[in-house]
C-alpha positions as a LaTeX table, in Angstrom:
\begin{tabular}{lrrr}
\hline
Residue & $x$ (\AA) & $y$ (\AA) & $z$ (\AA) \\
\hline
Unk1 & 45.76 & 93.76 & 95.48 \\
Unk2 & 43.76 & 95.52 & 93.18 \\
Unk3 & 44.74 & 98.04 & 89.71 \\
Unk4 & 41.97 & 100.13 & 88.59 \\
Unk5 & 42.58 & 102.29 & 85.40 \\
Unk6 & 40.57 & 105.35 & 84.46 \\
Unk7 & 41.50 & 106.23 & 80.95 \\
Unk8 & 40.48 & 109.84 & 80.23 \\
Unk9 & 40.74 & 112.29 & 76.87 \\
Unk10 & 44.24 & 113.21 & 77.54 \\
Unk11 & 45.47 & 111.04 & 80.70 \\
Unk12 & 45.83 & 107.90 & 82.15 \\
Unk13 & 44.63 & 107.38 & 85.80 \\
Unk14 & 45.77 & 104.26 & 87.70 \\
Unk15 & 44.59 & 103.28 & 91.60 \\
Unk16 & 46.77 & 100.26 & 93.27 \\
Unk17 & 44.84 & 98.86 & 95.84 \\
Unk18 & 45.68 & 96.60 & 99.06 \\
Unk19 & 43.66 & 94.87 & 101.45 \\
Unk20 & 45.66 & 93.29 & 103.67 \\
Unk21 & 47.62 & 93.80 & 106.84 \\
Unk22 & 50.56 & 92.00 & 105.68 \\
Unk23 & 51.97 & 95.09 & 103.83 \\
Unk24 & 52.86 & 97.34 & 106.94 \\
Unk25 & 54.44 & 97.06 & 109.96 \\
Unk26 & 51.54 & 96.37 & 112.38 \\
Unk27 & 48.72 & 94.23 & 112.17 \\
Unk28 & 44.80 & 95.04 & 111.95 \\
Unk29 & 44.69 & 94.68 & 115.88 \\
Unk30 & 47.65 & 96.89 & 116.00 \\
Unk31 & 50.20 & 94.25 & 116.71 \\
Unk32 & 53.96 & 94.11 & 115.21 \\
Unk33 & 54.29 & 91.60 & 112.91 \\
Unk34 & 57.78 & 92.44 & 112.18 \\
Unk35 & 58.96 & 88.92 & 110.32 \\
Unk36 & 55.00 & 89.27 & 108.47 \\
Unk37 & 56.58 & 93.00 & 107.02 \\
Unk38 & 59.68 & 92.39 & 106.16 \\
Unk39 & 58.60 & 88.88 & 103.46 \\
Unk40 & 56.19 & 91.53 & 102.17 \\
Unk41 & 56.88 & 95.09 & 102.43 \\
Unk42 & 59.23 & 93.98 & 99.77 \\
Unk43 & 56.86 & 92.43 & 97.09 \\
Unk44 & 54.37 & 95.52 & 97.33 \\
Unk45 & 57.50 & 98.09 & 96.83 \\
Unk46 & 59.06 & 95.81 & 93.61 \\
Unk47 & 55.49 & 95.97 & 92.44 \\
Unk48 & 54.59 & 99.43 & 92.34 \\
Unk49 & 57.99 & 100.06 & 91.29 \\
Unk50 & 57.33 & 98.09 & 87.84 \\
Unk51 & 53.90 & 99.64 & 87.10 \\
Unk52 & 55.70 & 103.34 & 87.89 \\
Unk53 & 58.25 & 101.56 & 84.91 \\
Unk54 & 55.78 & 100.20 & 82.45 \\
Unk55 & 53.80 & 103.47 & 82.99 \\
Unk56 & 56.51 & 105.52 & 82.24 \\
Unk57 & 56.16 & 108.22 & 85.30 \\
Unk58 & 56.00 & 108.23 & 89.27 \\
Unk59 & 53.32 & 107.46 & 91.31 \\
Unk60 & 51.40 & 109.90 & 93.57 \\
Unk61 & 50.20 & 108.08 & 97.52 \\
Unk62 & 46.68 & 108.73 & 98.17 \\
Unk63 & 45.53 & 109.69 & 101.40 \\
Unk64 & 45.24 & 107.83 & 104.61 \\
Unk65 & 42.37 & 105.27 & 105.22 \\
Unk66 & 41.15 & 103.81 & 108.47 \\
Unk67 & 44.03 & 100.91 & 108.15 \\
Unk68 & 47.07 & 102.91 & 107.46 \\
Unk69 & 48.80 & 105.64 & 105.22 \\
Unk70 & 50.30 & 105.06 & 101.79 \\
Unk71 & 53.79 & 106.26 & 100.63 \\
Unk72 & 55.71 & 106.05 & 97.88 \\
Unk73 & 56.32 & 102.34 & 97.94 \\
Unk74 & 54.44 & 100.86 & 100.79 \\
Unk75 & 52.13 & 101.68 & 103.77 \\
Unk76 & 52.35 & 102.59 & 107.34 \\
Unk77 & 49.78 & 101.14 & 109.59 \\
Unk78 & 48.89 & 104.10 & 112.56 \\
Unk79 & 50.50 & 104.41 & 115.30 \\
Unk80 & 48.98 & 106.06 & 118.56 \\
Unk81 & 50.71 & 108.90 & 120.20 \\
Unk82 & 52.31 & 106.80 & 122.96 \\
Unk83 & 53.82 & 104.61 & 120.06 \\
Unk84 & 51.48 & 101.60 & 120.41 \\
Unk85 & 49.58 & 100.24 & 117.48 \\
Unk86 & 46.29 & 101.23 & 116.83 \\
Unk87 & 43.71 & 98.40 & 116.78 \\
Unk88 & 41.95 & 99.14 & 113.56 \\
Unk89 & 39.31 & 95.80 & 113.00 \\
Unk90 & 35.96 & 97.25 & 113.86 \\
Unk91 & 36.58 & 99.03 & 110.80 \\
Unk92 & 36.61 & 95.41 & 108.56 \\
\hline
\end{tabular}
């Protein structure tokens, strides 16, 4: 994980970065890794929950990458539109 701050004349800008698979539901290669999620979907949502706390307002999700899509408290690794996982590790 990785916090980058961008402190500006009248705001605060904060990025929470992840890098790792173990965060959504599906794996790099697009596999369910349902037992992988559920020890650390947890972690990642009680995190950004406590900077949103110290900071004092709500987050905002950025936009999709070529791994997955953030939301409030997590991400969602892609899906294809027959409901398999999409095998994403050319792109690491």
């Amino acid at each position: 994980m990785e916090v980058n701050t961008a402190p500006g004349a009248d705001r605060l800008g904060v990025e929470v970065c992840v890098f790792h698979d173990i965060w959504a539901e599906r794996d790099f290669f697009g596999t369910p890794h349902p037992e992988v999620h559920e020890r650390n979907a947890p972690r990642l949502a009680a995190g950004l929950r406590a900077v949103e706390q110290a900071l004092g307002f709500p987050g905002t999700p950025g936009g999709p990458t070529f791994f997955g899509t953030p939301y409030n408290y997590g991400v969602s690794a892609h899906v294809g539109e027959d409901g398999t996982g999409v095998d994403v590790s050319d792109h690491l």
